[in-house]
C-alpha positions as CSV (number, residue, x, y, z in Angstrom):
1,X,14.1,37.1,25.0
2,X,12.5,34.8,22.0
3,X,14.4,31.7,20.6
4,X,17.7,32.0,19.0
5,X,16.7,29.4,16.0
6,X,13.4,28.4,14.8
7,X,11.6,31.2,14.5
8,X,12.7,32.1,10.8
9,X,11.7,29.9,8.5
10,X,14.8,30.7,6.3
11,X,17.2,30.3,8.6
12,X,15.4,26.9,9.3
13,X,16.2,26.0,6.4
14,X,19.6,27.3,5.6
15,X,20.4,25.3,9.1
16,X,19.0,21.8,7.2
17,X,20.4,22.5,3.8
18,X,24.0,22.7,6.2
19,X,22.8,19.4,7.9
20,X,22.6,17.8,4.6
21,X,25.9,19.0,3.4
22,X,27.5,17.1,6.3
23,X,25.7,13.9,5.8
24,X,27.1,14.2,1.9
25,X,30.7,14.5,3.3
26,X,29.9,12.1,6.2
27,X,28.4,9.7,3.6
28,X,31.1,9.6,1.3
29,X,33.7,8.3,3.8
30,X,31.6,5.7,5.0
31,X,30.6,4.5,1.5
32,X,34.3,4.9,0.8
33,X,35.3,2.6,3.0
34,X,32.5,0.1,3.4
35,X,33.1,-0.6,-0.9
36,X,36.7,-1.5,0.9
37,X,35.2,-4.0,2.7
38,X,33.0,-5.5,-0.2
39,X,35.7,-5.2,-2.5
40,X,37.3,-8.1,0.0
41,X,34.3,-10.0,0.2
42,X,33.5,-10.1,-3.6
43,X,37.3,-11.1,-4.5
44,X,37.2,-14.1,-2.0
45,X,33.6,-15.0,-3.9
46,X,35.3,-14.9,-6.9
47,X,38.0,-17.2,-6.2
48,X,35.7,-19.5,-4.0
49,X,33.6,-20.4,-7.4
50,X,37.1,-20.2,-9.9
51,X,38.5,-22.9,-7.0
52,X,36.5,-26.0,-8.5
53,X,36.6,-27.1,-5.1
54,X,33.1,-26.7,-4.2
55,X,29.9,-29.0,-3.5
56,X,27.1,-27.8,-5.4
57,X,24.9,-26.9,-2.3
58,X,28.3,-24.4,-1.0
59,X,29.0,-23.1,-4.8
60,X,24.9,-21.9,-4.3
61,X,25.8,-20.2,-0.6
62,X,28.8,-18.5,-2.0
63,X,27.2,-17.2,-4.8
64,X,24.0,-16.0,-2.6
65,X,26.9,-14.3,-0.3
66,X,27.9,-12.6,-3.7
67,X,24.5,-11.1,-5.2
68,X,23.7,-10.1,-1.2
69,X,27.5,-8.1,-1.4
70,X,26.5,-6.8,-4.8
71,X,23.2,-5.5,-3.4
72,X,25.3,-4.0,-0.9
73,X,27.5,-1.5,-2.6
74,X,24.3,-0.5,-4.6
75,X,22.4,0.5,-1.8
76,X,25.6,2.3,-0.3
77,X,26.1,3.9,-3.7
78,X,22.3,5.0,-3.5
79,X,22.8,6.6,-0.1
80,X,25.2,8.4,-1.4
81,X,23.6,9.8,-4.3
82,X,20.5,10.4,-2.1
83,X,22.6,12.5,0.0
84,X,23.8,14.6,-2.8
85,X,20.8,14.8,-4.3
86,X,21.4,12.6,-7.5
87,X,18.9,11.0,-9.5
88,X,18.7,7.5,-10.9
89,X,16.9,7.2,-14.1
90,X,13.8,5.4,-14.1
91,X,12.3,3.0,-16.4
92,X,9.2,0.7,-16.7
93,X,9.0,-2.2,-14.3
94,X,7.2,-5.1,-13.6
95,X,6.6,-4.6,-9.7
96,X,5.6,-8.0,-8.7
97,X,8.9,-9.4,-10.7
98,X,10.6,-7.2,-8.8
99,X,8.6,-8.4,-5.5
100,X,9.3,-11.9,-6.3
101,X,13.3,-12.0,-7.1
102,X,13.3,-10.0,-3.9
103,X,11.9,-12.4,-1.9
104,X,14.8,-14.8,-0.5
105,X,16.2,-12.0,0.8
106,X,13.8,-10.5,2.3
107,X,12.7,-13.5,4.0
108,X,16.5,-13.5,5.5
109,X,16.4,-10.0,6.8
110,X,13.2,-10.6,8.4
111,X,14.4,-14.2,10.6
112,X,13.1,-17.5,10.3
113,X,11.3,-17.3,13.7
114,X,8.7,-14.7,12.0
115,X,6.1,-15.3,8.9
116,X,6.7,-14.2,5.7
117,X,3.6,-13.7,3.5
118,X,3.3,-12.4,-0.6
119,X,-0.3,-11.5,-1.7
120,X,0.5,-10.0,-5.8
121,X,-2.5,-9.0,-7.8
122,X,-1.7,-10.7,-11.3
123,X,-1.9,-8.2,-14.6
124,X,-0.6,-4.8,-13.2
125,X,0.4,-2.2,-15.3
126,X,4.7,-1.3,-15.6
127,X,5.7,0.8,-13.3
128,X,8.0,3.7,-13.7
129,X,10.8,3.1,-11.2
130,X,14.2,2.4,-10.6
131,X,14.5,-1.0,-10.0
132,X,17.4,-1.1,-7.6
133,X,15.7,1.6,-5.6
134,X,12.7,-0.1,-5.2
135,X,14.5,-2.9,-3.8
136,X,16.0,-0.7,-1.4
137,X,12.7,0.4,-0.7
138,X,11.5,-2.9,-0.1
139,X,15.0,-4.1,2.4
140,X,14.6,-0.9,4.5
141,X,10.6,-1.4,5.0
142,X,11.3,-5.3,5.8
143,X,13.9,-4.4,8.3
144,X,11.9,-1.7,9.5
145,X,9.1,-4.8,9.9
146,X,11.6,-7.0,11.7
147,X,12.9,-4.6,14.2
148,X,8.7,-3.9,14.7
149,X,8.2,-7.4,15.9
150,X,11.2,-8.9,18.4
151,X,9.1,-11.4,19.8
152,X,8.3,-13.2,16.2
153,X,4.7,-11.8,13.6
154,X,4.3,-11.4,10.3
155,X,4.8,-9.3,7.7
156,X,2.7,-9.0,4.6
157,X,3.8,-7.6,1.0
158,X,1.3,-6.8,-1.9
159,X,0.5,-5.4,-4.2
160,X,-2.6,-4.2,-5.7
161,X,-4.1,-1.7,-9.0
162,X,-4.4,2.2,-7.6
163,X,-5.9,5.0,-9.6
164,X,-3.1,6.6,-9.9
165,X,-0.9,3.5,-10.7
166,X,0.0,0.3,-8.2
167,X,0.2,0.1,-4.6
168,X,2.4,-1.9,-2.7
169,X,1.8,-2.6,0.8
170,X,3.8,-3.6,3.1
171,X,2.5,-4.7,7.0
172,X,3.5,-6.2,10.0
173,X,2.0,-7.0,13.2
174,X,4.3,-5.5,15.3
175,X,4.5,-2.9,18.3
176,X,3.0,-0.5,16.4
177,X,3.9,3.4,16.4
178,X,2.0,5.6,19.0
179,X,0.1,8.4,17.0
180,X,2.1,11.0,18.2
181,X,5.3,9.8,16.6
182,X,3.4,8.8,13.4
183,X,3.7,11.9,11.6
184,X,7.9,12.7,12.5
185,X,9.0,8.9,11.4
186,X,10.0,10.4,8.0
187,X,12.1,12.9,9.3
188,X,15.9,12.7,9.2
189,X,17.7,11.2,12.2
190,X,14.4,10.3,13.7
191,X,14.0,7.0,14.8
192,X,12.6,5.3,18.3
193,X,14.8,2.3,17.7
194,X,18.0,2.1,20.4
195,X,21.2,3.5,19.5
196,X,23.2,0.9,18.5
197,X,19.3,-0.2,16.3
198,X,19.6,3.0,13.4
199,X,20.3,6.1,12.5
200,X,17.0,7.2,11.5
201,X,17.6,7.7,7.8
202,X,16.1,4.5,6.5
203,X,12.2,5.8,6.1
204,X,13.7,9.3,5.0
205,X,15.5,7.6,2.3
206,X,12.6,5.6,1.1
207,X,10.6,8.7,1.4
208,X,12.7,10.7,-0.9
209,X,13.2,7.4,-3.9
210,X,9.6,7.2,-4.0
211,X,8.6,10.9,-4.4
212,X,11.8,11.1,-6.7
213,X,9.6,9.0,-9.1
214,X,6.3,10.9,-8.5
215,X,4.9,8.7,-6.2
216,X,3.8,8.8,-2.4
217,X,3.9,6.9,0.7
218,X,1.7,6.9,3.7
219,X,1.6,5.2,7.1
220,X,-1.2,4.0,9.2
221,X,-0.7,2.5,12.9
222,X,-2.0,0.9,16.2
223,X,0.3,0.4,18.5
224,X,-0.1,-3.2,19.8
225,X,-1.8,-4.3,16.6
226,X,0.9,-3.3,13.7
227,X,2.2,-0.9,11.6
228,X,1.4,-0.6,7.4
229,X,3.0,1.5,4.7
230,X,1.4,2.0,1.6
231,X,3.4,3.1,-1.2
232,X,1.9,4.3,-4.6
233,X,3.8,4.2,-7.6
234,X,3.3,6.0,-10.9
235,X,2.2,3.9,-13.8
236,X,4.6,4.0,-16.9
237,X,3.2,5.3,-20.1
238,X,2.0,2.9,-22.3
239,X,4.3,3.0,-25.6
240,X,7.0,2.3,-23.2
241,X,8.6,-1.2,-23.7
């Protein structure tokens, strides 16, 4: 007797078109109720900098805690419109800008105990992107970089002029990812992290905002020496402001 599923390519995928209708439902009740939880943190924000009763150095923290909580209901939004399948609109962008107001943060998600490194080619065309995507893009590969190295590395961000537009890359010299695993990592659900770690959504969703623009990503690994992803992004039109 042959398999019950799997052997039909439609019923494959009428079975993951049903799997991503429950992660849209799933989705928006989690999203509901984390934009609960911001909603708290964002009020107390407010009235921490309407108080007057701040040093300068803590009126600086609070309002770091309030751009990070900000960030935060935009990347849950973003889940949730990647799970329904919405767009975002994209526009011209200077990557490297967005690389560099990026970078605070990015050095806090990756921990003080491992190096932090920017290497931006100067004079790169706009991009066409969504800007608060790409900084999702750039969060979930950082965190993807830290979780790579628990015992302390570094990870490296540039970017640099490709044929068909500008390539960021993004490395670290972590664990690496055996070459088996390399070509499932942008599956849903797949991860090798432990359970309490990830889902396994985070490269899926960065998979699916940069081929939403037209461009591509691609990894390359050794295990022991590090993992890179190189992400191409399309070039805006020129006429575009």
């Amino acid at each position: 007797m042959g398999p019950l599923f799997g052997s039909d390519p439609r019923e494959t995928q009428t079975l993951e078109r049903h799997k991503l209708e429950l992660l849209g439902r799933f989705a928006s009740g989690i999203v509901h109720d984390f934009n609960n939880v911001l909603t708290g943190i964002l009020g107390t924000t407010a009235l921490l900098e309407e108080s007057g009763m701040l040093a300068s150095a803590q009126l600086a923290d609070v309002q770091e805690i309030e751009r990070s909580a900000k960030r935060a209901a935009a990347l849950a939004q973003q889940i949730l419109d990647f799970s329904r399948r919405r767009g975002h609109q994209p526009g011209p962008e200077d990557i490297d800008e967005v690389v560099r107001g990026m970078e605070l943060l990015l050095r806090r998600v990756l921990g003080g105990e491992r190096a932090f490194s920017l290497r931006l080619e100067p004079g790169l065309p706009r991009v066409l992107i969504h800007r608060g995507q790409m900084e999702q893009v750039l969060l979930n590969l950082t965190a993807n970089a830290r979780d790579a190295m628990p015992g302390g590395g570094t990870l490296l961000i540039e970017t640099a002029r490709a044929e068909e537009g500008v390539l960021v890359r993004v490395a670290d010299s972590g664990t690496g990812i055996p070459e088996e695993l390399l070509g499932r990592i942008f599956e849903p659900y797949f991860t090798t992290k432990e359970e309490h770690r990830g889902c396994g959504l985070g490269l899926s969703i960065v998979r699916g905002i940069v081929e939403g623009w037209g461009g591509s990503i691609s990894v390359s690994s050794r295990p022991g020496e590090g993992t890179c992803f190189a992400v191409v992004l399309p070039a805006a039109p020129e006429g575009r402001p």
